[in-house]
N, C-alpha and C positions, 0 to 999 in steps of 0.2 A: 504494500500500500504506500502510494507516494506523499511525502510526510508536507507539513501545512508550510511551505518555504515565505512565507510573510510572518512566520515565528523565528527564521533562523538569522543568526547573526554572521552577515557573511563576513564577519572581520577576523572569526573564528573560522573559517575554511579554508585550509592547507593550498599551497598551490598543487598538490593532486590529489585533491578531492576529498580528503577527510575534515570531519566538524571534529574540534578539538577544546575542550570546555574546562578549565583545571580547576576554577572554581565548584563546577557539578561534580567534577572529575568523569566525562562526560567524552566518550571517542566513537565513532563508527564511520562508517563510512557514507557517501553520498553517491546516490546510483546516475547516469548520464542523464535519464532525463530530468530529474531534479537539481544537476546543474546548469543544463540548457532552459528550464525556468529560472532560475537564478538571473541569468543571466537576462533573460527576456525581463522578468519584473525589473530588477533593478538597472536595467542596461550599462550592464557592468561585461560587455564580453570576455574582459583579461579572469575571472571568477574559475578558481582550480584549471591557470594554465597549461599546468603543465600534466593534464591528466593523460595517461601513457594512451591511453583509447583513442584518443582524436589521432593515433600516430601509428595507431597498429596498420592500418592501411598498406600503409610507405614502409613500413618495415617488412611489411608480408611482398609486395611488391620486389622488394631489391633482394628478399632473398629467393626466390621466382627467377631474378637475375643472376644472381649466383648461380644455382644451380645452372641455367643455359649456359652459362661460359665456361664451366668447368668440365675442359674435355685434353683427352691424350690422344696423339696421334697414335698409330699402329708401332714404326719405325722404334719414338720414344718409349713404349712398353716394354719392345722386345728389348732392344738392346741397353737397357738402364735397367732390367730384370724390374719393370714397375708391371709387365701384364702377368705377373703372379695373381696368386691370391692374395688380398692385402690385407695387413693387420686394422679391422675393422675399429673405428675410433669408438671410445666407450663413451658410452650415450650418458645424459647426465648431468655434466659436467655447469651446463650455462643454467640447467631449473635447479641447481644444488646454489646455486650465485643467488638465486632469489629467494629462493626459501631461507638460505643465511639470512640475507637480507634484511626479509620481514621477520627473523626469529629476533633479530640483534636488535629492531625497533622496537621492535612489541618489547621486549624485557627493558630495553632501558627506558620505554614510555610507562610499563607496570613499575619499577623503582621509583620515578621520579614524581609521577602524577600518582602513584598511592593509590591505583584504580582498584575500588572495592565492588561490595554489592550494592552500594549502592550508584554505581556507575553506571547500571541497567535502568537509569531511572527513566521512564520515558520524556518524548519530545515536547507535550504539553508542559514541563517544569521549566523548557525556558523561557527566561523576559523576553518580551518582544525588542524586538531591538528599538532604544529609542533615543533622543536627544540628552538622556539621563545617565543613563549607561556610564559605570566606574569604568573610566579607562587602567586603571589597575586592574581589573580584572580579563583585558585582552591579554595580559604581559603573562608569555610563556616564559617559562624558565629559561638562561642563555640556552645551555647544554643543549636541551631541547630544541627548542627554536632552531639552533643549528643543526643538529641530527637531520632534523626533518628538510629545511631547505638547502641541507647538502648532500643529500641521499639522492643521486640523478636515477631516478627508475629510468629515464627515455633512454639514458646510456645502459643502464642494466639490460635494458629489453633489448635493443641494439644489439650488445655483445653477446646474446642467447640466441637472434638470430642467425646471425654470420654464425656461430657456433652449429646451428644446426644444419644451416645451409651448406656446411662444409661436409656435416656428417652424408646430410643425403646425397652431395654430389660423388661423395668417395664409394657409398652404398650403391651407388647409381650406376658409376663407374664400375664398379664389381660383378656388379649383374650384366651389365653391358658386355664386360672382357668373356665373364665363365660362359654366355649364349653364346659368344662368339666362337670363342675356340670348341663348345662343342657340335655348333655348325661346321665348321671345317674337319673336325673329326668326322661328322658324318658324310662330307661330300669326300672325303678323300676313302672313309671307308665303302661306299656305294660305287666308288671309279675302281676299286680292287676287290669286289663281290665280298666282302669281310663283314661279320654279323657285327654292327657299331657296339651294341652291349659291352662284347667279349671284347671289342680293342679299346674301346675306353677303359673298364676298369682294369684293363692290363695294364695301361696308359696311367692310370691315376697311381695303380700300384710299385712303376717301375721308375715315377717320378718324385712320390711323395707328395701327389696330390698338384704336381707341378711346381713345386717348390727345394725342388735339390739343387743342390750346387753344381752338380752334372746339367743338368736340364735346363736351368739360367747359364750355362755356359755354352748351351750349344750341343751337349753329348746324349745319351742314351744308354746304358750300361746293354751291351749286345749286339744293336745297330751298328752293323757296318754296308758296307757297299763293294761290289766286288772283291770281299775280302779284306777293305781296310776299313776301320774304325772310323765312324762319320762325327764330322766337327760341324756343324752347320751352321750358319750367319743369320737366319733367321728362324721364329718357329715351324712357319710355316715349312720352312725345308726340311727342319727336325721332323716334325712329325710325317710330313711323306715319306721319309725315310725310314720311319720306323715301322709306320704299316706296311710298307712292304718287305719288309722285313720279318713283320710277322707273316706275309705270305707266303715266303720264299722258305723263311727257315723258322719253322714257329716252336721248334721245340730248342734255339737259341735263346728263343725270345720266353722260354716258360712257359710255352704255349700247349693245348694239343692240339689236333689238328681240326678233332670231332667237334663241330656245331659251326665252327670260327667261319667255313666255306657257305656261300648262300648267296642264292640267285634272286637278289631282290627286285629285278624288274626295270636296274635303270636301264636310262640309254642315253649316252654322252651324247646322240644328236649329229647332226652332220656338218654344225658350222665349225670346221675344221683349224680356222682362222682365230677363233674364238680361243679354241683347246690348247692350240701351241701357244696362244698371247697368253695364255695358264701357268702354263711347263714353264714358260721364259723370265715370267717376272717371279714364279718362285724359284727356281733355278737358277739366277742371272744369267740365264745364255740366252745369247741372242735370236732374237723372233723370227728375222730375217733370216739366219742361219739355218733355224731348226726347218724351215720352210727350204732351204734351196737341198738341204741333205736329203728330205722326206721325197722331194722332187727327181736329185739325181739317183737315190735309189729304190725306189717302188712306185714314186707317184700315186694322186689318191686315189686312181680306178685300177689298182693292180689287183689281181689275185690276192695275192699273199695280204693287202692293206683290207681288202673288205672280207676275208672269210679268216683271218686268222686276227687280225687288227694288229699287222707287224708293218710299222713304217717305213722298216728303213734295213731290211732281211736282217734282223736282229737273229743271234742263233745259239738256242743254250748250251749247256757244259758238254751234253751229249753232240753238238754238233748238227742235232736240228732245227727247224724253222721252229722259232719262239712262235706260242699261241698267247694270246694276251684277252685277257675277259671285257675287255670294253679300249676302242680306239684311244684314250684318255692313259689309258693305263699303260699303250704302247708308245705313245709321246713322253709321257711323264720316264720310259725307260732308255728313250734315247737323248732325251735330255741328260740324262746322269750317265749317261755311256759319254757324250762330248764333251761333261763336264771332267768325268775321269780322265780322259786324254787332255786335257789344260792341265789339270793339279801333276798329272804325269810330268810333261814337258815345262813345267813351272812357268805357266805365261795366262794370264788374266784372261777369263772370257770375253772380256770388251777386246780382246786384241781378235778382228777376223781377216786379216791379212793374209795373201796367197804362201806367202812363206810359212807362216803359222800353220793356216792347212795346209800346206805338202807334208807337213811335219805328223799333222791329228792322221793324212790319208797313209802314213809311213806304217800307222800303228794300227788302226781300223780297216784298210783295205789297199794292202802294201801293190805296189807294183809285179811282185812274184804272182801274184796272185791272178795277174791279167785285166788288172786294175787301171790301165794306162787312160782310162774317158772319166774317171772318179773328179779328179781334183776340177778338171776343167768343166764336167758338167755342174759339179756343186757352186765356181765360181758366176760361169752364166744366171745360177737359180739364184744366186746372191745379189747381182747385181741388179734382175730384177725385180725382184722380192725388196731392193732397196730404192726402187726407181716408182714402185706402184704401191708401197709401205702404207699409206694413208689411205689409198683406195680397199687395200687388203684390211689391214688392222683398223682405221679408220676412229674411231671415240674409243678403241679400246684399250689405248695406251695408259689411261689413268686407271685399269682393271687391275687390284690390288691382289691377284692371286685369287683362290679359292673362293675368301670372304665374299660372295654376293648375295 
């Protein structure tokens, strides 16, 4: 019930909003719209200015704004080891700021003002305010008086919200990073027929949940590639590498073989352009390359590329034509076949210079071999794969790998 404000004495009301009476010993509070009469009867607008409510608005506002601007690139996560899991900030901290707050008032307001039972006395006991009125009886105590109009609730509130806004932005962020990355475990397990279940919590088990020291550096405790233990520059190449890994050799990886295999029904689709702008930017090897090899050796209406989905007559240990369960999965293998011949020859994938490949074709598809149309047909397919780059790849150059 809104109380009779032509009884109250607004000389007694706090700039936030409490009536404060030391002669009644006499404290509560005063609700919005009974200071929005206040203010209308006595046309006093400055009347409990500083009540934190007229401000909750702008405070809820900027932290709205926080949140939208608090964001990590990809790049930044991986390699600052920030796209772990993060230690969540403990909630808390800015409603403990106010609850101190109002403890440490209230008690030094109960010490000083002597608040008894009879403090509950109601609002008819006070004089009307009038030209009579002991001015001795507005005079709060210094202590007091100070307390109160040095107590900035606007800054309290302030600093609660930034404090939360930062909680939700890093909560936000977290949720954001752990869909992500379990989206890409799932596209990379559906390009290598692998039951997501079984690789993820292999995946969670072999990392600590993504948080080892191995894992933020790049390794995989079993992962290797042709034999040698893989260092990988991004996650995303860790983990393609490690699911294949478990395909290849699962009982390296801890694995067994039974459930892990499963024909989920995708299909990588035929924009071809698309898949290798895939392999390239998580690979670093070039686009244009992985397209003029694919070109010099099988082309995409070959036999071998559309019933086995071998790009480039890849050929296993036994010396037969690789089968590969999705065209994706045949890119993504000759990617890291050109990538092994660079780390081989110690020379940077950005280097595709004809001397470079004479070098990759010395090791991949030697001249004994009757190889003498390899290096020249690959350079033809490079230059123009480099010449029609934008008509081919076109908007997909900003394609960040996997993540879509």
């Amino acid at each position: 019930m809104m109380k009779d404000i032509t009884r109250i004495d607004i000389r007694k009301v706090t700039p936030y909003g409490k009536y404060i009476d030391l002669d009644r010993t006499l404290l509560f509070d005063l609700t919005d719209e009974e200071i929005l009469a206040l203010r209308r009867y006595h046309n006093k607008p400055d009347i409990a200015y500083e009540r934190v409510i007229i401000k909750k608005q702008r405070v809820q506002s900027n932290k709205q704004n926080t949140k939208k601007n608090y964001k990590f690139s990809r790049d930044q996560k991986y390699n600052n080891g920030r796209h772990r899991t993060k230690r969540r900030i403990k909630r808390g901290y800015g409603k403990a700021i106010i609850i101190g707050g109002v403890l440490v008032f209230t008690l030094l307001g109960a010490n000083i003002l002597n608040v008894s039972d009879k403090g509950a006395r109601a609002l008819d006991d006070i004089e009307i305010y009038g030209p009579t009125y002991s001015d001795s009886s507005n005079t709060l105590d210094g202590l007091t008086r100070e307390a109160i109009d040095s107590f900035d609730y606007d800054k309290m509130i302030e600093q609660e919200s930034l404090i939360q806004a930062e909680e939700d932005a890093v909560e936000e962020s977290y949720e954001e990073e752990i869909s992500e990355r379990e989206m890409l475990i799932q596209n990379i397990s559906n390009i290598y027929q692998l039951d997501y279940n079984i690789v993820y919590q292999n995946l969670v088990n072999l990392t600590n949940n993504f948080t080892s020291e191995d894992y933020l550096s790049g390794r995989i405790a079993g992962v290797t590639c042709k034999g040698v233990s893989v260092e990988a520059s991004t996650e995303e190449e860790l983990l393609i590498y490690a699911i294949r890994c478990m395909k290849q050799l699962p009982g390296q990886m801890g694995l067994s073989s039974e459930g892990l295999y499963c024909r989920n029904g995708y299909d990588s689709g035929t924009n071809y352009y698309e898949q290798l702008n895939r392999v390239a930017n998580v690979l670093g090897v070039d686009r244009c390359l992985l397209y003029a090899v694919v070109n010099a050796e099988c082309s995409f209406d070959s036999d071998l590329f559309n019933n086995l989905n071998n790009p480039a007559g890849l050929k296993g240990s036994d010396g037969s034509w690789w089968r590969f369960d999705t065209k994706e999965e045949g890119f993504f293998e000759l990617g890291m076949e050109l990538l092994k011949y660079y780390r081989k020859i110690g020379i940077s994938p950005d280097n595709i210079d004809s001397e470079t490949l004479s070098k990759i074709r010395d090791i991949h598809a030697p001249l004994s071999d009757g190889n003498e149309h390899w290096l020249p047909n690959v350079l033809d397919g490079l230059e123009y794969a480099k010449m029609h780059e934008a008509e081919m790849f076109g908007s997909l150059e900003y394609n960040n790998g996997l993540s879509l």
